[in-house]
N, C-alpha and C positions, 0 to 999 in steps of 0.2 A: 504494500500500500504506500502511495504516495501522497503528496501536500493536498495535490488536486483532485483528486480521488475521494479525499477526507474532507475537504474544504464544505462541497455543496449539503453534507448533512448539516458541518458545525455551523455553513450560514443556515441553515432551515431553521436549527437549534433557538440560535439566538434570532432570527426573527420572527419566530413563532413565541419566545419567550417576552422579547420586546414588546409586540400586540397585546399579549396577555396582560401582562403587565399595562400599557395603557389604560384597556379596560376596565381593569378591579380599579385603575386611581382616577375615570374618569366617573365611572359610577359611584364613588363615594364621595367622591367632589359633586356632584348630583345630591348625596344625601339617601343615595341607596341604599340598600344592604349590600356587602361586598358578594362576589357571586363566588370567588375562592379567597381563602384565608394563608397567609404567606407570613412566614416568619423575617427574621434579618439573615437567620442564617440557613435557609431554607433557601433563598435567591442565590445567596454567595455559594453554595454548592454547584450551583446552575451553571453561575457567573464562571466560577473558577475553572474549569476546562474549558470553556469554550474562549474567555480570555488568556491563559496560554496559552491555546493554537493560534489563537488570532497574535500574540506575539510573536510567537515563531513562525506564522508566516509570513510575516511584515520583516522578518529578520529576513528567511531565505528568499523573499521575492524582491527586496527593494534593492536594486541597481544600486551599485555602490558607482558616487560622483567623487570628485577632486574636493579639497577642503576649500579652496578658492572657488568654487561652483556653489558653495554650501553657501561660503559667504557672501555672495555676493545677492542671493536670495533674499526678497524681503520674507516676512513670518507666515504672510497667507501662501507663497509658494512653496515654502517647505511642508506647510501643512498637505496642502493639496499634492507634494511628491510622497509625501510619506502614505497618504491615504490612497494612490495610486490613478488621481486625477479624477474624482467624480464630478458627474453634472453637479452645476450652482447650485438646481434645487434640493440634492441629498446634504451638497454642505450648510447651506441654509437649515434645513432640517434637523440635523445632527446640531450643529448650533442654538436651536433652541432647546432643544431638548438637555442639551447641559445649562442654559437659563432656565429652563426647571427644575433641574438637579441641585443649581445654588438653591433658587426658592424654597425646594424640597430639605436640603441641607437649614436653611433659616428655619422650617418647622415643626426641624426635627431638633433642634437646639434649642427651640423655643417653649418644649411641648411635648412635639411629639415622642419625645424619648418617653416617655411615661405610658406604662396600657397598664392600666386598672386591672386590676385578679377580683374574683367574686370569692369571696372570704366571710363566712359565718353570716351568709344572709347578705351581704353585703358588696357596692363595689368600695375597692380602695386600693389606694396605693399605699405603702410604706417605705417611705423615706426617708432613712437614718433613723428610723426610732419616732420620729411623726408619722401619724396614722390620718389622714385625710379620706374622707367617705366622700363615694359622687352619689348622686340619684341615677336612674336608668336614662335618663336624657342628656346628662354631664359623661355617662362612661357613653355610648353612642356615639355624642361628639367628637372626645376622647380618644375612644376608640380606630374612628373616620380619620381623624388627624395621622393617630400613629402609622394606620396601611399607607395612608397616603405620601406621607414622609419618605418611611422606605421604600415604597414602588417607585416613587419618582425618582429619589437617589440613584438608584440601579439602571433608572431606563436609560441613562446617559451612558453605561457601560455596554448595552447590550446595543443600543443606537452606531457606536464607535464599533464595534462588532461585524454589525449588521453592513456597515459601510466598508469597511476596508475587504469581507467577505461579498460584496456583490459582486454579482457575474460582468457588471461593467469596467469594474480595473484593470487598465491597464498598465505594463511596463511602462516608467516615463522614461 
């Protein structure tokens, strides 16, 4: 088995993981019920192969240039050699998608680190030895926050994924 051989699963992989992902964070940003439940390290299982291949093939596929080639690059051209020259709209794309990754990252800082456990009738968190109770409308919210945090976190990994694994890259 070779790179290319293995490539079209591991993109299937990660854009079918990417989708999904949308999904449960666009439905709970709706105020949905989430339609699968995902842990932190539930994703990062996902994540983790399919982001080593995509590093290793970024390693064996990208043409090595001169270091005076490199420099003379502004930062949007190395980006686009290194990703292997996608259309605007996938980098556009992929670009936002890590502007929802910061946001995501702000509300998981802000918040969303916290999912409430149902504890003796109750929700709550415990926090150093403070014991804070929600109602079922405060864990809800709560609850939406936290999926939401880490699905969007992730989608920026699986987006970068998803890109450099498309069947349009080429050799620059």
């Amino acid at each position: 088995m070779n790179l290319q051989s293995i490539k079209p699963i591991v993109f299937a992989i990660s854009l079918l993981t990417l989708l999904v992902l949308c999904w449960v964070n666009f439905t709970t940003l709706a105020g949905k019920p989430t339609p699968f439940e995902f842990s932190f390290t539930q994703i990062f299982f996902v994540l983790f192969p399919v982001w080593a291949f995509t590093i290793h093939y970024l390693n064996e596929t990208t043409p090595k240039i001169s270091d005076e080639s490199i420099a003379s690059m502004n930062v949007l051209q190395k980006i686009r050699r290194l990703f292997g020259n996608p259309p605007d709209w996938a980098l556009v794309l992929t670009a936002g998608f890590y502007l929802y990754a910061l946001y995501s990252l702000f509300l998981f800082m802000t918040g969303g680190i916290v999912e409430p456990q149902y504890f003796n009738g109750q929700y709550q968190v415990n926090n150093h030895g403070k014991i804070t109770v929600y109602t079922e409308a405060e864990y809800q919210m709560q609850h939406h926050l936290h999926i939401r945090s880490v699905t969007g976190f992730f989608m920026a990994f699986f987006s970068v994924s998803t890109l450099v694994l498309a069947p349009w890259r080429k050799r620059s």
